[in-house]
C-alpha positions in Angstrom: -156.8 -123.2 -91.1 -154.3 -121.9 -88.5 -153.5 -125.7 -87.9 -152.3 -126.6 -91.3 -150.4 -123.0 -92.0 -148.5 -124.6 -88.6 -147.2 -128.1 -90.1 -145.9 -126.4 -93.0 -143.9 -123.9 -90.8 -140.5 -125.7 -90.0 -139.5 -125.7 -86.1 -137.2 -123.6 -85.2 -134.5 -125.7 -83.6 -131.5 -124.1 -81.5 -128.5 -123.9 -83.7 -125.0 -124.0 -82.6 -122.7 -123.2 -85.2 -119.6 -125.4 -85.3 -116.2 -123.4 -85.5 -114.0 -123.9 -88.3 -111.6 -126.9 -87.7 -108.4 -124.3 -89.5 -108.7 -121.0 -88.0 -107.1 -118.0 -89.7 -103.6 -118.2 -88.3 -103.2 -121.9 -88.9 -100.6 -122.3 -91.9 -101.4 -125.6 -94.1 -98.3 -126.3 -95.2 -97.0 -129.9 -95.3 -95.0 -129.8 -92.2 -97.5 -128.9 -90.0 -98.0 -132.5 -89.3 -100.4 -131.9 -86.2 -103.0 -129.9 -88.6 -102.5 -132.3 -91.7 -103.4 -135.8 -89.6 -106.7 -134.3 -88.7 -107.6 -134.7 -92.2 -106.6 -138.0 -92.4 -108.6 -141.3 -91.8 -107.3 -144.5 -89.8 -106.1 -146.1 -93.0 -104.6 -142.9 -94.4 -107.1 -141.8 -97.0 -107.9 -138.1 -97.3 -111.4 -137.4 -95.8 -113.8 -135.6 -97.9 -114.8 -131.7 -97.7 -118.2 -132.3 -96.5 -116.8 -134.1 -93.1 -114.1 -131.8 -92.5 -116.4 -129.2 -93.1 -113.4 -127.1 -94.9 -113.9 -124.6 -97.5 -112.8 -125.6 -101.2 -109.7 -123.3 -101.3 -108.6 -125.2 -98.0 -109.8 -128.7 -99.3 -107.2 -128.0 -101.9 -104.3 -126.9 -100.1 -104.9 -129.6 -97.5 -104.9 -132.2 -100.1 -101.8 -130.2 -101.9 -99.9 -130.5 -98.4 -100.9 -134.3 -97.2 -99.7 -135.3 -101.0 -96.6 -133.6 -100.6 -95.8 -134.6 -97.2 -96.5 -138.1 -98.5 -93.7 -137.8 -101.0 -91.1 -136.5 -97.8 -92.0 -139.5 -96.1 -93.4 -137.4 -93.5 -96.9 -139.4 -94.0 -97.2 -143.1 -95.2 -99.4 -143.9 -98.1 -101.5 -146.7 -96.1 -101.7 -147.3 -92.8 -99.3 -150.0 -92.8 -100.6 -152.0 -89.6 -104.2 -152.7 -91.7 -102.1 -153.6 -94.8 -100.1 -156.2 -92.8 -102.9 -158.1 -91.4 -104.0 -158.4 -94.5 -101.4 -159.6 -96.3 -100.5 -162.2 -93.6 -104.3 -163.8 -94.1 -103.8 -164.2 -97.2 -100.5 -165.4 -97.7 -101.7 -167.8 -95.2 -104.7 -168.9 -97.7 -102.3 -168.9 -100.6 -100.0 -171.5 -98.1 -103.7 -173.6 -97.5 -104.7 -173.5 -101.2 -101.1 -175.0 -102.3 -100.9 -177.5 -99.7 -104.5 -178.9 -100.9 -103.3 -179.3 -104.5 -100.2 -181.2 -103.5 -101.6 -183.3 -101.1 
């Protein structure tokens, strides 16, 4: 009996508890451009809640701040290097697709 109670039981696994990535003095505000870019991914999107591990309240005064910092031109839209790769590759297929039709 004791061995089944034990499955059931979960494990008790040592927890270390991460700290908050905005701590209490950190202003969000759209010109603190070094806390804003954490927040950011490589191509510019905003990252989710659940991976920055922020609290709603902050979620939405980050987002309020990376939009508005957008708008300054303090932050691009897209990540413009990723963009431009892309758009050469195609305009490169375009070139090959025309070429076919004349020739």
């Amino acid at each position: 009996m004791d061995k089944s109670k034990r499955i059931f039981l979960k494990s008790k696994r040592s927890f270390r508890r991460r700290l908050p990535p905005i701590q209490s003095g950190d202003r969000i505000d759209y010109r603190n451009m070094s806390l804003i870019s954490r927040f950011i991914s490589e191509q510019g999107k905003i990252l989710s809640r659940r991976v920055n591990r922020l609290t709603l309240k902050q979620q939405r005064l980050i987002t309020i701040a990376i939009k508005q910092a957008r708008i300054l031109s303090l932050l691009p839209f897209l990540n413009n290097e990723k963009q431009f790769e892309r758009s050469e590759s195609t305009a490169r297929a375009a070139g090959l697709r025309t070429r076919k039709k004349i020739g």
